[in-house]
Every structure is written in structure tokens, then in C-alpha cells.
C-alpha atoms as a printed R data frame, in Angstrom:
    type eleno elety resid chain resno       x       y       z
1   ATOM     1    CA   UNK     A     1  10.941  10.082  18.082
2   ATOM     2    CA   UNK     A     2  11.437   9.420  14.599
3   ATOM     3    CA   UNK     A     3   9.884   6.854  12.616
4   ATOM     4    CA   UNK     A     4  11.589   5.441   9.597
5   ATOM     5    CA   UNK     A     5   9.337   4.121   6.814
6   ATOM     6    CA   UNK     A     6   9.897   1.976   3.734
7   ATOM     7    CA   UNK     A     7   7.012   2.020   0.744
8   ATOM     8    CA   UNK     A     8   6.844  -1.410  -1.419
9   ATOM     9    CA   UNK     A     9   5.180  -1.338  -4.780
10  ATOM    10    CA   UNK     A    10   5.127  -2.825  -8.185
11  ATOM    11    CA   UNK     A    11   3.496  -0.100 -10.297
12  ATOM    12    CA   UNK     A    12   3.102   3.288 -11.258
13  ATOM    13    CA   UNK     A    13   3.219   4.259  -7.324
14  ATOM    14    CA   UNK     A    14   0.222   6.995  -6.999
15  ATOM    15    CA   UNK     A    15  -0.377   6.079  -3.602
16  ATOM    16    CA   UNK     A    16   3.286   6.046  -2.911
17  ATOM    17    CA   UNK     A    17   3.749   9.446  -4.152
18  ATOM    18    CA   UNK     A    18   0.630  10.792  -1.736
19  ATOM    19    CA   UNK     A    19   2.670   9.145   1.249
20  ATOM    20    CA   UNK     A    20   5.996  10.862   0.059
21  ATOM    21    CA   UNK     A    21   4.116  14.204  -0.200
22  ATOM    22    CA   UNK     A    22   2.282  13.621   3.417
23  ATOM    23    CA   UNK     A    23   5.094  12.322   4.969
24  ATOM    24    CA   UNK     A    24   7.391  15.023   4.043
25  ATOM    25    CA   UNK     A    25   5.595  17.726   6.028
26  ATOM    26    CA   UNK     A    26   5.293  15.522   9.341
27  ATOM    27    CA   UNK     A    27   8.502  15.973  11.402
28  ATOM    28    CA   UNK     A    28   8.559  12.801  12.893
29  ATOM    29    CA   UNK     A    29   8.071  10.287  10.143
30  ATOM    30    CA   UNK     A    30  10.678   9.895   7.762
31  ATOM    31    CA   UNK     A    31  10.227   7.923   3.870
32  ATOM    32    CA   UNK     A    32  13.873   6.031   4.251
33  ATOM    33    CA   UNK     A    33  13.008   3.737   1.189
34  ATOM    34    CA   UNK     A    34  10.981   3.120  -1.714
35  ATOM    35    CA   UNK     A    35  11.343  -0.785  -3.242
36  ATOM    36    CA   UNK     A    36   9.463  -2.454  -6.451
37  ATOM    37    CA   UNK     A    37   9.462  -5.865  -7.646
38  ATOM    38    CA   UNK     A    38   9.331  -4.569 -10.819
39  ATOM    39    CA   UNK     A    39  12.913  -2.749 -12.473
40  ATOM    40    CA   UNK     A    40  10.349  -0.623 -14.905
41  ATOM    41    CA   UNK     A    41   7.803   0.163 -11.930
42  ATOM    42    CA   UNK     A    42   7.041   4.042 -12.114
43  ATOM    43    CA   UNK     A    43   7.241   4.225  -8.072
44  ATOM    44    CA   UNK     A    44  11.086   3.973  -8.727
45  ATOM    45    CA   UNK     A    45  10.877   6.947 -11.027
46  ATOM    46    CA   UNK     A    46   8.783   8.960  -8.544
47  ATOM    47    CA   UNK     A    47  11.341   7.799  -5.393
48  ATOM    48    CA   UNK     A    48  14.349   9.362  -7.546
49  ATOM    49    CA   UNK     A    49  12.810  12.581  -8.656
50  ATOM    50    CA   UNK     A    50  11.134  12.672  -4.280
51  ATOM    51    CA   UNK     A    51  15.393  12.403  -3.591
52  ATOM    52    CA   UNK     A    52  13.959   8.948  -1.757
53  ATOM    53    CA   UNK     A    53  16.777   5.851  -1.365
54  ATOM    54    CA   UNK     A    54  14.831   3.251  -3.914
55  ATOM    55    CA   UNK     A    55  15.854  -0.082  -5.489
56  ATOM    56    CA   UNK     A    56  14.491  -2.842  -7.223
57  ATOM    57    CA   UNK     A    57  14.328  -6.073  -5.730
58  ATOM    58    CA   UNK     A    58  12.945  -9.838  -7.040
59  ATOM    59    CA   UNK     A    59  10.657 -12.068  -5.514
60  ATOM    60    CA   UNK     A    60  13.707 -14.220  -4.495
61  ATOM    61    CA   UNK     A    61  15.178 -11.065  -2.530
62  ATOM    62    CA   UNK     A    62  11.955 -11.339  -0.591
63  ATOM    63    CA   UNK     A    63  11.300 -14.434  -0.120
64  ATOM    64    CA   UNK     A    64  15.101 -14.938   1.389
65  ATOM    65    CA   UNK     A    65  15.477 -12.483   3.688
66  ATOM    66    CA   UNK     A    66  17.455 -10.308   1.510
67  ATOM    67    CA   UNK     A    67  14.751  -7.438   1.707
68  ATOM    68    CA   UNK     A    68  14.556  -7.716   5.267
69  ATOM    69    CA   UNK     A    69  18.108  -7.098   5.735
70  ATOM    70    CA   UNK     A    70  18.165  -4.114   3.813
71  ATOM    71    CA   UNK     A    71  15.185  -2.872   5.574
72  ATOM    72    CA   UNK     A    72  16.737  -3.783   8.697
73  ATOM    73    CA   UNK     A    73  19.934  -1.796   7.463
74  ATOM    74    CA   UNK     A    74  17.897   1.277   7.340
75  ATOM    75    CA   UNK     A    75  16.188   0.828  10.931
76  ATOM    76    CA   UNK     A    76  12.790   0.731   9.217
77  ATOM    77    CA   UNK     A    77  10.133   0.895  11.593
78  ATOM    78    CA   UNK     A    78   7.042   0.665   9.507
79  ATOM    79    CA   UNK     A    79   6.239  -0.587   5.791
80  ATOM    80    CA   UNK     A    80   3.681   0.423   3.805
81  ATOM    81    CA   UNK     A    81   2.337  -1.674   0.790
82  ATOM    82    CA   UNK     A    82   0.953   0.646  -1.768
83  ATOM    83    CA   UNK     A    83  -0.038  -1.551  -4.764
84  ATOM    84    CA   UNK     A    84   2.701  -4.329  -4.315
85  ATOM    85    CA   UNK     A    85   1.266  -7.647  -5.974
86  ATOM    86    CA   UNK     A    86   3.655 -10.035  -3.865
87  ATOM    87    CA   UNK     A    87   2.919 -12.266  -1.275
88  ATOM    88    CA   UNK     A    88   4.490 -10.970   2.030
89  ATOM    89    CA   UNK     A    89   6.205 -14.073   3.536
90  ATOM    90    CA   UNK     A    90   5.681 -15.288   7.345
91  ATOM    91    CA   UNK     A    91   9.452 -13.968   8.547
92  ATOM    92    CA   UNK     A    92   8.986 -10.620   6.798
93  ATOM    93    CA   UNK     A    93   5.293 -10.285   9.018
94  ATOM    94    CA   UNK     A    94   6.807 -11.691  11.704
95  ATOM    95    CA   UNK     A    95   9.704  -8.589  11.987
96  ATOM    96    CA   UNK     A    96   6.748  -6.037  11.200
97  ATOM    97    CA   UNK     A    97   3.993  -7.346  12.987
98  ATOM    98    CA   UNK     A    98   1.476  -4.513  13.767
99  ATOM    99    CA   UNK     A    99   3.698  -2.027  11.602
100 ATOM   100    CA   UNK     A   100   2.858  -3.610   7.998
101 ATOM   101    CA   UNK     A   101  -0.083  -2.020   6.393
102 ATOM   102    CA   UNK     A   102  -1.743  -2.376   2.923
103 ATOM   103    CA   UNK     A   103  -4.416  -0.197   0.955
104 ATOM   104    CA   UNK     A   104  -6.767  -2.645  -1.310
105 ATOM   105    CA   UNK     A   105  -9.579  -0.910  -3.624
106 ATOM   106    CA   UNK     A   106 -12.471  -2.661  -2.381
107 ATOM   107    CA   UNK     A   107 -14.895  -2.924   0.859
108 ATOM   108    CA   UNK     A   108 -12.786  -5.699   2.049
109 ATOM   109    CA   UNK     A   109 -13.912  -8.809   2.127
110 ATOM   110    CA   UNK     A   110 -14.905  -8.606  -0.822
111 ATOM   111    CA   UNK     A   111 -13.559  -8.673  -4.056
112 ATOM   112    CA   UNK     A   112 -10.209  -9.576  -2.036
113 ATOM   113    CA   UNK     A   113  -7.645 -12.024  -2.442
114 ATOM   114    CA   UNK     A   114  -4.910 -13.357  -4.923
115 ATOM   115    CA   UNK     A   115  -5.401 -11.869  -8.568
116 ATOM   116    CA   UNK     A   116  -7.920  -9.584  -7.178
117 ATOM   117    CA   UNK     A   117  -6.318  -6.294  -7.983
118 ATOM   118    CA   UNK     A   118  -6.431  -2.901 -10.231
119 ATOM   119    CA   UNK     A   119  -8.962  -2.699 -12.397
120 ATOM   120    CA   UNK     A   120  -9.675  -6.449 -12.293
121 ATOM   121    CA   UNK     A   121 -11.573  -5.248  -8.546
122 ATOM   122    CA   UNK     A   122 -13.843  -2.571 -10.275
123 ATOM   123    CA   UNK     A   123 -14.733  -4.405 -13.050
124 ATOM   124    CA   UNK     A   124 -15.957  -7.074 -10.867
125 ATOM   125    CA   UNK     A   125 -17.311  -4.472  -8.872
126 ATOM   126    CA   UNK     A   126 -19.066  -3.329 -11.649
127 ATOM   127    CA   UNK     A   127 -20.664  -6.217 -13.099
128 ATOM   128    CA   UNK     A   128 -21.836  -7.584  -9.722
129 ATOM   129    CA   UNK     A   129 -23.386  -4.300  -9.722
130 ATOM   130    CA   UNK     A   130 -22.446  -2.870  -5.972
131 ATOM   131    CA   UNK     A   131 -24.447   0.222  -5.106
132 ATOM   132    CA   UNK     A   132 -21.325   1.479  -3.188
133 ATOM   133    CA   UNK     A   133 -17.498   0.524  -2.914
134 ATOM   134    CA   UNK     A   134 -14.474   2.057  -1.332
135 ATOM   135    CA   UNK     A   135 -11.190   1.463  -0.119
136 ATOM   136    CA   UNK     A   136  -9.420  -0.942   2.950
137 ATOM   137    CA   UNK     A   137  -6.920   0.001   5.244
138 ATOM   138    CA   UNK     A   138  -5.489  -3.159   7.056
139 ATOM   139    CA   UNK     A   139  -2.532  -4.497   8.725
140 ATOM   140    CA   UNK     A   140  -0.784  -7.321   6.440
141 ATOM   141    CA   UNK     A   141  -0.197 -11.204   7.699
142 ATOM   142    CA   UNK     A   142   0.884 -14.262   5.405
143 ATOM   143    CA   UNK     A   143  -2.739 -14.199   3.214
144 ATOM   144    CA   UNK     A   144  -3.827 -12.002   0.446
145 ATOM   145    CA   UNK     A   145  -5.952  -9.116   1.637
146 ATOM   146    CA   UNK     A   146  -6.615 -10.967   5.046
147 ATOM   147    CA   UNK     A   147  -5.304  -8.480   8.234
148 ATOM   148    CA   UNK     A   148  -7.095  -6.658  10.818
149 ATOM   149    CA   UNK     A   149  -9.300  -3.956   9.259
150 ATOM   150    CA   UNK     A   150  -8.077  -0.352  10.022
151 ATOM   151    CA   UNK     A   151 -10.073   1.533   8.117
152 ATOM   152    CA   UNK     A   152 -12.862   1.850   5.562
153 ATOM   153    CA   UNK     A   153 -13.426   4.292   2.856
154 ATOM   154    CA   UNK     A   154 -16.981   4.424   1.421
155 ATOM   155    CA   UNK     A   155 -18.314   6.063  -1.781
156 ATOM   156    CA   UNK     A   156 -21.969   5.500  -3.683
157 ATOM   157    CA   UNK     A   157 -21.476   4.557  -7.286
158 ATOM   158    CA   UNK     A   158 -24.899   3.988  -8.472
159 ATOM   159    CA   UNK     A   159 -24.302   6.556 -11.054
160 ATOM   160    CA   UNK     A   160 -21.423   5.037 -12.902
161 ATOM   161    CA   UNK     A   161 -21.378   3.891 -16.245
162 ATOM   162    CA   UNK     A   162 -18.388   1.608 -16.305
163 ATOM   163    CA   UNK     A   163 -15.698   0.253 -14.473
164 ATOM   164    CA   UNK     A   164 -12.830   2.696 -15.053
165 ATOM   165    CA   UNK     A   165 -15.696   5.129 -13.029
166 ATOM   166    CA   UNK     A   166 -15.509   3.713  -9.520
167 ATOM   167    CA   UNK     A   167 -11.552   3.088 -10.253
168 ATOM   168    CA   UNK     A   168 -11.409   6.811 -10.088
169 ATOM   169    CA   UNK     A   169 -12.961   7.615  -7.730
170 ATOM   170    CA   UNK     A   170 -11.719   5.135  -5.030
171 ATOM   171    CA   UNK     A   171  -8.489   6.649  -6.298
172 ATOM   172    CA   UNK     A   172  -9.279   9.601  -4.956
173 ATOM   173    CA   UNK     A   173 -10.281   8.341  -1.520
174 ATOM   174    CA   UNK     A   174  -6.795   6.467  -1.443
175 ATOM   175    CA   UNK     A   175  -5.050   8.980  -1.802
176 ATOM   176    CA   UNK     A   176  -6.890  10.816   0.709
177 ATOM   177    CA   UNK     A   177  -6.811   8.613   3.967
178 ATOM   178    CA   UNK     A   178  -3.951   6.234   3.276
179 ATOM   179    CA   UNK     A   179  -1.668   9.106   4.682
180 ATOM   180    CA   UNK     A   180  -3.312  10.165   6.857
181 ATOM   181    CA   UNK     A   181  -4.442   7.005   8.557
182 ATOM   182    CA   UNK     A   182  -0.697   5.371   8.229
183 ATOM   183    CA   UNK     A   183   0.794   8.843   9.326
184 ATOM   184    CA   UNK     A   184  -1.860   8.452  12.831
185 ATOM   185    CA   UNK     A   185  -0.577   4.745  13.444
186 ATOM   186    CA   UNK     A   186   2.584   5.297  12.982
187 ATOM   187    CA   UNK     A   187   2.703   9.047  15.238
188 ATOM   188    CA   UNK     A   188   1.001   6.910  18.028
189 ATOM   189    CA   UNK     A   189   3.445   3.897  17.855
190 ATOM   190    CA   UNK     A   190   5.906   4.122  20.751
């Protein structure tokens, strides 16, 4: 059975991109849209050139329901939060309980939480100077950073010399189990 995805994000849309690329090779999971909060977001570039349905939407379109129609329109099964900044509201978790996940660069629960994002995590990371850090996996609910734990990704950075260092390389380990944990959760959804 097919499974229709949407990706929210409000940047450059790295991660996004790795889930478009997975996703496109799995037969029965299909990217049906790619959203940003932001008009100037770089996922929206990547979406168009990936022939992906994308649009822009504001903080009031999600916060009324207008989002969640339009997902609704396109029979959207899971969503995927790849570096979105906004606060998911209760109706919106409600819809997708269990089939709203989120990917947060840190060893969640730490260094979690509202304004705790990009390279403000590593740098805090950094300075509180963490022998190892990583990457969450973890269903979304109404708080910042606060579902069920899917998954962990670990990596030792006692070597690093700064913060842009461990930013890198938890990069790397994003883009390397967020589709591929997503794509297992959502194949074993019935």
C-alpha cells in the first residue's frame, strides 16, 4: 500500500533532499509535498528541481488548520519535520499522531528545546565540552524536542576543534538514518 508523505522545513532542506533521494527508490512511499515557513527557504528550491508539489505557508496557515487541510487534500499519511523551527500545534499532532517525526542534532535531552537549533546546538555542545554527540529521531507532540525517542545516532568528537566540527559530522549521520529509519516506520505502518 502506498504511503503518501509530506516534508516541512524552514531552511536550506539537506535532510529533505536525503528523504527525496531515499524515498524515490522505495515503491511504496511516495514524497506528495514539500512545505516551508519560509518563501526564501532553499527546501522549496530543492522540491521544484525533485518535480515535488511544494508551497510556502505562514505560521497563521498552521496554526489554523489551513496546513492541515492541504495535507489532508493530498491524503498524507506521514510528515516528516526536517529542520522546521515552528511549533507543531495540538490539532495538527492530534491528525498525525504516531506518523509525525522530527530529526534534532543532539543526544536528546539535551541541548533540546525552543531556540535550541543549528549551530546554536553544537556550539553549546562544544563549549560544554561533550566527549560525544549525535543525532535524535523522535515522534513530535505539542513541546519542542519532547516525543518518544526512535532512534539515536552517536559519534565521538573529542578530536574537534570547534563547533562547525561536530555540525558536520552529525550532518552526515542525518542524512544517513533519517531515511532510512522514517522509510522502516512508515513501510511497517498498516
Amino acid at each position: 500500500m502506498l504511503k503518501k508523505v509530506a516534508i516541512l522545513s524552514s531552511g536550506m532542506g539537506s535532510n529533505a533532499q536525503a528523504l527525496i533521494t531515499h524515498f524515490a527508490s522505495q515503491e511504496n512511499i511516495e514524497v506528495v509535498y514539500v512545505g516551508s515557513n519560509r518563501a526564501s527557504a532553499g527546501v522549496l528550491e530543492k522540491a521544484r528541481l525533485s518535480k515535488v508539489h511544494h508551497g510556502h505557508f505562514t505560521k497563521a496557515d498552521l496554526n489554523n488548520g489551513t496546513l492541515l487541510n492541504t495535507l489532508e487534500k493530498l491524503d498524507v499519511d506521514w510528515v516528516l519535520l526536517a529542520g522546521f523551527l515552528l511549533m507543531i500545534p495540538v490539532e495538527f499532532c492530534r491528525r498525525y499522531q504516531g506518523r509525525i517525526l522530527n530529526i534534532h542534532p543532539s543526544l536528546l535531552p539535551k541541548y533540546g528545546g525552543k531556540g535550541m537549533y543549528g549551530i546554536r546546538i553544537h556550539e553549546a555542545v562544544f563549549q560544554a565540552g561533550e566527549k560525544e554527540s549525535g543525532m535524535t529521531i523522535h515522534f513530535v507532540n505539542e513541546l519542542y524536542d519532547d516525543g518518544a525517542v526512535v532512534f539515536q545516532g552517536r559519534i565521538k568528537i573529542d578530536d574537534v576543534t570547534n563547533a562547525q566540527e561536530i555540525a558536520d559530522r552529525v550532518l552526515k549521520l542525518e542524512h544517513t538514518y533519517y531515511p532510512r529509519i522514517s522509510s522502516e516506520l512508515i513501510t511497517l505502518d498498516k
